[in-house]
Structure formats: structure tokens, C-alpha cells
C-alpha positions, 0 to 999 in steps of 0.5 A: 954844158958848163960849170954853171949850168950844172951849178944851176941844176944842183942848186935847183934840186936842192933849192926844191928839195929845202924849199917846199917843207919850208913853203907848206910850213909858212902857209900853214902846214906843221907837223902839228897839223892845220895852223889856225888862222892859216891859209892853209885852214881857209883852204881846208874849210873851203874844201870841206865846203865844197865836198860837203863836209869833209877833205877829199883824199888825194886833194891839194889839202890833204897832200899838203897836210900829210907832207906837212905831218910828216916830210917828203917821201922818198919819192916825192924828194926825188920829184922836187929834187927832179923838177928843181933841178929841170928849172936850173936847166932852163935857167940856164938858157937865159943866163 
């Protein structure tokens, strides 16, 4: 492996790791909660919806607003770190 192949893998975990509370805080996801309006509130009324009033546990909403509130785990950090770093490897076969 070369130089930039492990500059893509580190760019891709760290990209990862900066780029998701970022993401989840554009759609909606604050440290506040649910922001009004959002696209995360439209997906957190059509979850309650389809559950018949309320967020399943464990679902995209609910993971989405717990990582929001309060940040990455340690362990979710080293799975965002570990697949970001898998798409700079594979990006690098087509550089």
C-alpha cells in the first residue's frame, strides 16, 4: 500500500467520525432534541404512526435522537471510524 492509499484510510475515519454528528445535526438531530419542522421530526411522526403512537426503541429515530443528545460512543466512534476508514481503502482502487 502507498502513501495515499493510507491517506485515504485516514481521511475516511476521520471524515466519518466528524461527518456524522454534523449530518444528524442538518436533518435534524440536536442536542436539544427533534427540531421542529425537521426531517427528522417528519421521520419521527411517521414512526409513531406506524407503531401506533409511539418510537420503537432501537429505531433509526430513536438511535438517530440518542447520537444527536449525546455524541458518538466509544464504540459507535470506532465503527464510523472503522467503516470510513474501509471507504478510503476501496477508494482507493479507483484512484
Amino acid at each position: 500500500m502507498g502513501l495515499i492509499t493510507y491517506a485515504l484510510i485516514g481521511g475516511g475515519a476521520v471524515g466519518g467520525v466528524v461527518a456524522v454528528p454534523l449530518v444528524l445535526g442538518v436533518v435534524g438531530f440536536t442536542s436539544a432534541g427533534i427540531a421542529a419542522g425537521s426531517i427528522a421530526a417528519k421521520m419521527m411522526a411517521a414512526a409513531a404512526v406506524a407503531n401506533g403512537g409511539g418510537v420503537a426503541a432501537g429505531s433509526v429515530v430513536a438511535v438517530g435522537q440518542a447520537v444527536g443528545a449525546a455524541g458518538l460512543s466509544g464504540a459507535a466512534t470506532a465503527v464510523v471510524a472503522s467503516t470510513g476508514g474501509a471507504a478510503g481503502w476501496l477508494a482507493a482502487f479507483l484512484i
